[in-house]
N, C-alpha and C positions, 0 to 999 in steps of 0.2 A: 701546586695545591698546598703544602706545607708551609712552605712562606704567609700564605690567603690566612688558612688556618693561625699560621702562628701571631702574625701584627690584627687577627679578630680577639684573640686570646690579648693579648698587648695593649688592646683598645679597650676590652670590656675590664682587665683586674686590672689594668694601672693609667688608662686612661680616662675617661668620663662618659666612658657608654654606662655607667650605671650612675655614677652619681649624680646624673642630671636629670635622675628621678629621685629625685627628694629623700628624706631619711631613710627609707626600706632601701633605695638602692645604692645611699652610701655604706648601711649598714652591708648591704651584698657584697659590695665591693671588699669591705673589710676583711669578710669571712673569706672571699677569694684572696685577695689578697695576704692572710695567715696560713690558709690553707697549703697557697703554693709557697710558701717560704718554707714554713714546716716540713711539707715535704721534697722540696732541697736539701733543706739541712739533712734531713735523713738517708737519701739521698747517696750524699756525700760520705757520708760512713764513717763518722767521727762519733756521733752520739750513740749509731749502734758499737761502735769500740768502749764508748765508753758505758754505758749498760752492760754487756758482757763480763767488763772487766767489776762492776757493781755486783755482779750474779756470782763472781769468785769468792769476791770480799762477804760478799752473804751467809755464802755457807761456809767460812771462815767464820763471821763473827757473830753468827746467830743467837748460840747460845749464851758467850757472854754478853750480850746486848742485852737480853730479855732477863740474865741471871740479874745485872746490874739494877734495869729497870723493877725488877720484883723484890729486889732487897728491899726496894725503897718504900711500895708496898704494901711490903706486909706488916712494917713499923707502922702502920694506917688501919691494914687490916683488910685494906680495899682490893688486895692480887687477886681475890675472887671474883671480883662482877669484871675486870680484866679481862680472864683467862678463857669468855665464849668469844671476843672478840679475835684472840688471835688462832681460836678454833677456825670462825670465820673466814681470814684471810689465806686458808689454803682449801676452802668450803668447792672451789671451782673441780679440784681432783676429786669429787665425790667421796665415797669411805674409806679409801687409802690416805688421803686428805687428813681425815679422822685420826689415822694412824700416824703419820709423820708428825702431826703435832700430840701427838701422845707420846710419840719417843721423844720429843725434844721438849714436851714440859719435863719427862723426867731425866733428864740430864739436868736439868734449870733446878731442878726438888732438888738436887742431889749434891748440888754444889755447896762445898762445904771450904771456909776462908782457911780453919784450922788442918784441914789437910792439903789444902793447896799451900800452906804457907805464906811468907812475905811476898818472895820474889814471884812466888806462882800467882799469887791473887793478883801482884803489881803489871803482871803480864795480861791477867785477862783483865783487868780496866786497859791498859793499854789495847786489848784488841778489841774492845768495846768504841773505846774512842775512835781508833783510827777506822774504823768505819765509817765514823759520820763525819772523818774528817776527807776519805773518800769521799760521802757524798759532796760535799763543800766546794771540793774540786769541782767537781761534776758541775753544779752551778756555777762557779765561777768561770767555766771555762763557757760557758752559756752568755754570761754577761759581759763578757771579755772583761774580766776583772784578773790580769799579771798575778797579784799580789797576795797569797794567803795569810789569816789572821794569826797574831804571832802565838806564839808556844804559848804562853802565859794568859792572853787572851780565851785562846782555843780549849785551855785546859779547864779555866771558867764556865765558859758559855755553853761547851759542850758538857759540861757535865750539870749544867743547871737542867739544861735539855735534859738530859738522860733520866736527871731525879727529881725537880722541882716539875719540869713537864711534865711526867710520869704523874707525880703524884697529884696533880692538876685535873688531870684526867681521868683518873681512878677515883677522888672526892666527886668529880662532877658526874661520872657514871654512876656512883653509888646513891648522890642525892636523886636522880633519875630514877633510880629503881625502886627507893623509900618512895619515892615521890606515888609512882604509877598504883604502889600498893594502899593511899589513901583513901580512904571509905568513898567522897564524892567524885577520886578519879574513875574509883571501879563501879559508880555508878552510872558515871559518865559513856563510861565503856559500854555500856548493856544499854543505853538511852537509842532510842530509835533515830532521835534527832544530829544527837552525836557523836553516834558511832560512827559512820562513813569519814568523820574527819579523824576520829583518831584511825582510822584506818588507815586514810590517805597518807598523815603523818608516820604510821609505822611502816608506809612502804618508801616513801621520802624520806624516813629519818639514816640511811644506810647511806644514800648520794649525800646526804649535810652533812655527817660526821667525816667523810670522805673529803669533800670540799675542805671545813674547817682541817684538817690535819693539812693538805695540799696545800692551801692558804697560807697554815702557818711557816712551813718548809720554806715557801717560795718568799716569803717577807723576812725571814731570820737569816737563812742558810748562806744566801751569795754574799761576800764581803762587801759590800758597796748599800747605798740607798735604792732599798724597792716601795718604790710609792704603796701603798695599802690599797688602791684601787687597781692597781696592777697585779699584785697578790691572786687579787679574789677574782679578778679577768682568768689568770690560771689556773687561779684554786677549780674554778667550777669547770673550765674548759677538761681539765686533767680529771677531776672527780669525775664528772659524767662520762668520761673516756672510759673512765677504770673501772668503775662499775658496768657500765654497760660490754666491757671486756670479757669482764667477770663472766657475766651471764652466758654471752656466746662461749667461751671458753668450756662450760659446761656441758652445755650440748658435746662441744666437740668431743670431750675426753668420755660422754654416757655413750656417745656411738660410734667410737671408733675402736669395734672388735679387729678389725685389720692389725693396727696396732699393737695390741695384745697378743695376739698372733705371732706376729715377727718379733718383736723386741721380748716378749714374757716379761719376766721380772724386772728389767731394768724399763717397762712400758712408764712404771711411774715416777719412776726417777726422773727420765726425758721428762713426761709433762710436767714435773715439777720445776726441773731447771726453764722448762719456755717460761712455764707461769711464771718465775721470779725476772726470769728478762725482759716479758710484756711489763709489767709492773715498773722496771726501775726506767723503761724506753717511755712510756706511758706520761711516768714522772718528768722524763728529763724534758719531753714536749709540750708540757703542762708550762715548765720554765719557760721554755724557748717563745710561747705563748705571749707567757707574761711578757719577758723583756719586749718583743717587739710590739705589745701594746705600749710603754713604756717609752720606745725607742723607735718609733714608727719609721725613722730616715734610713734603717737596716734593713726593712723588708723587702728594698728591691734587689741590692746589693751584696747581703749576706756576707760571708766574710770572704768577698773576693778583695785584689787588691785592689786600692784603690788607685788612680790616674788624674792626675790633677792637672791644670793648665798652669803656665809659671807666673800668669795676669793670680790665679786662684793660689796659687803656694804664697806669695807677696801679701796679698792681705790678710789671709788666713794666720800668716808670722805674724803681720802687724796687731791683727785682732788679739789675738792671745797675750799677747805682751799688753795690750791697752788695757783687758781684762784684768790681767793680772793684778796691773799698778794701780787699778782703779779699786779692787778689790782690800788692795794692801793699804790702800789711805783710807780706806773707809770700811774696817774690818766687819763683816755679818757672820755667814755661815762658809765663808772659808770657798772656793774658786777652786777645781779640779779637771781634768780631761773632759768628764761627763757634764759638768755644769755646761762648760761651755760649748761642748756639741749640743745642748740643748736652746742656749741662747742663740749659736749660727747655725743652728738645724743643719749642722753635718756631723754627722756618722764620727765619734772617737778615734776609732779605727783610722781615719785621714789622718784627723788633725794628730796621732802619736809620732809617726814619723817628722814630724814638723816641731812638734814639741821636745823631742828626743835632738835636736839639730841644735835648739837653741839653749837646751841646759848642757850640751857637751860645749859651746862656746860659753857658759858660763853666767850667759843672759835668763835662764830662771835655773830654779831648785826645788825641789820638793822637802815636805817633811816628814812628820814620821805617820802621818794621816794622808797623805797623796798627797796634799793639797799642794798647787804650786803659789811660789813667789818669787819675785824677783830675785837675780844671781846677785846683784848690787846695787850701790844706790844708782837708783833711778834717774840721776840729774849726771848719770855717768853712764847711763847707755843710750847710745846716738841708733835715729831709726835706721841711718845707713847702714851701722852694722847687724839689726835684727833683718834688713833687707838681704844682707851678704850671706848670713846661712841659706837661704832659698837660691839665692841667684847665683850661687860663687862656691860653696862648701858642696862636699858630697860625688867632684865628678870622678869616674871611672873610665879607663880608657887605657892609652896609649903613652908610654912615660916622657916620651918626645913632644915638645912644644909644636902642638899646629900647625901648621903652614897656612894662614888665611891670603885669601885674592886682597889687593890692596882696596879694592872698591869695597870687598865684605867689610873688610878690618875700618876704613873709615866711619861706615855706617855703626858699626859698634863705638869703638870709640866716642861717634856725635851721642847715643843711647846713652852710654855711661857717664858722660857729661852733664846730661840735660837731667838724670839721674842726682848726680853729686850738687847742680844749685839749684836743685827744687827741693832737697831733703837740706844741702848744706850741713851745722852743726845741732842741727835739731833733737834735742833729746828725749827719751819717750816721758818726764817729767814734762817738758814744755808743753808737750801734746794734751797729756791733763790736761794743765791749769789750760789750754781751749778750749779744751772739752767744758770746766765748770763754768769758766764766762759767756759759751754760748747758750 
């Protein structure tokens, strides 16, 4: 019966028991199809390790984060229409809630550069930053992106975040609330016609600001290109997640005298720490969304390893290298891991091991952008030897030469032959100029 069960589940999220009802049931398929990967990855217990370890870093760096962010401010003037927002965000703990951001705006008041010093101030931007350079991680390791952004980079961008975002957000909250107070908005407001919409708006307007923040995280934060349509795939998956969290969450913590009970005072400490872990877990599935809207050839596979045939390791070497050269003659936006699992609609993750084979023999390189290109000129690497890393490089075994049956040993032998004059001195240059004359 489990087997029955499991290839109907097999047939309807990744087969075409749904998509062969038209758009509603490729869209089903979709949301089946994210849904179980999602909850795989979860699953698996990496995103919850990494959430938990986000909930450390939190209350580490909470209050230099907000100190930072309100410097900036209040040079504006704006850390007031700010500061109900992040009343807001602990709004789920009811009036202890109230309380915990009451002690931690006045820590944030209170910080003072001239009693912290040089090196004290120089530490808390440092723990402000490494926060968000925590989260960074967190996405990257979502996108399967190796490589974080360098020191120099990271010291820009996160701190534009910190203060130019800030302050972005605190102008466009303020002209909002200028705004709401003009004579024909507040007439608008009291119009029989119109109120319902601004109603509607002011109960939608808490999922859009939630979106647009999730949005932006998931387009800025991973080191790598996040399409913009993929963004807001997760922006709103994540937003409507987290909001709608929110809400239940409330309930829980308004009826759960048991709780209070047992734990007393430390009741709201606990619901504070889940609240900040549902949040950053929330977050990180929000990502995990986006990418595989992004990357849809992950969804089945996830980050198992992968298993390739040696007919699929052979062209997969050769493809990469054709891409490469072809890329390198005729320079655009540059050829990496991800391009080209996007172009052989296989999964990066394969093709790394393959590509990691052919830059250790010296056949590509990278720069200081990922991007690959060729290890040399191209009129001097033969496709026999971008053949020989698949076929020849890499075995593990036994340090004694084989022993083969002389009937096996011939048939290899005839393979490796028929091998060497069908490739002969062919170089992946040659291959090109085919390629343009055909």
């Amino acid at each position: 019966m489990i087997d029955q069960i499991g290839k109907q589940l097999d047939f309807y999220v990744w087969g075409d028991g749904l998509t062969r009802f038209g758009v509603l049931g490729r869209f089903g398929a979709g949301v089946l199809r994210n849904l179980w990967a999602v909850l795989r990855d979860v699953a698996s217990g990496e995103l919850n390790l990494r959430a938990m370890s986000l909930v450390y870093t939190t209350l580490m760096s909470i209050v230099p984060l907000i100190a930072v962010s309100f410097s900036a401010l209040k040079a504006f003037g704006v850390h007031e229409e700010i500061e109900p927002h992040l009343y807001g965000f602990l709004q789920p703990l009811g009036p202890k809630g109230v309380e915990i951001t009451d002690y931690i705006m006045n820590l944030v008041n209170n910080v003072n550069s001239n009693v912290l010093g040089g090196i004290g101030f120089a530490f808390f931007i440092y723990t402000a930053i490494s926060m968000v350079q925590k989260v960074e991680d967190s996405f990257n390791y979502v996108w399967y992106v190796n490589k974080s952004r360098s020191f120099a980079t990271r010291l820009v961008e996160y701190s534009t975040v910190l203060i130019v975002g800030t302050m972005a957000v605190g102008l466009a909250v303020k002209a909002l609330v200028e705004f709401s107070k003009e004579t024909l908005v507040v007439e608008m407001h009291e119009n029989v016609v119109f109120a319902p919409v601004f109603h509607l708006t002011d109960r939608l307007m808490p999922y859009l600001i939630t979106i647009g923040i999730f949005t932006f995280l998931y387009k800025f934060m991973p080191n790598t290109l996040v399409k913009l349509r993929s963004a807001i795939v997760g922006g709103v998956a994540g937003g409507f997640l987290w909001t709608t969290t929110g809400t239940i969450f409330t309930s829980f913590v308004a009826g759960s005298a048991n709780r209070q009970a047992i734990y007393a005072s430390l009741a709201v400490a606990i619901s504070a720490l889940i609240w900040i872990y549902l949040n950053w877990i929330i977050l990180l599935i929000g990502s995990q969304i986006a990418f595989y809207y992004q990357n849809p050839a992950y969804l089945r596979i996830g980050r198992r390893e992968p298993r390739l045939s040696n007919k699929m390791r052979e062209r997969v070497a050769l493809n990469i290298m054709f891409l490469v050269g072809k890329e390198f003659r005729s320079p655009e936006l540059g050829v990496d891991l991800h391009s080209i699992s996007r172009v052989l609609r296989i999964p990066s993750i394969t093709l790394a091991p393959i590509a990691l084979g052919l830059e250790t023999k010296g056949l590509l390189t990278t720069n200081e952008k990922e991007q690959l290109l060729p290890g040399k000129e191209m009129s001097r690497i033969r496709l026999h030897d971008i053949l020989s890393v698949v076929r020849e490089d890499g075995e593990t075994g036994s340090h004694e030469q084989p022993r083969w049956d002389d009937a096996i040993n011939a048939i290899g032998n005839t393979l490796e032959a028929a091998v060497d004059k069908t490739l002969g001195d062919e170089t992946l240059s040659a291959l090109l100029d085919k390629a343009d004359k055909a």
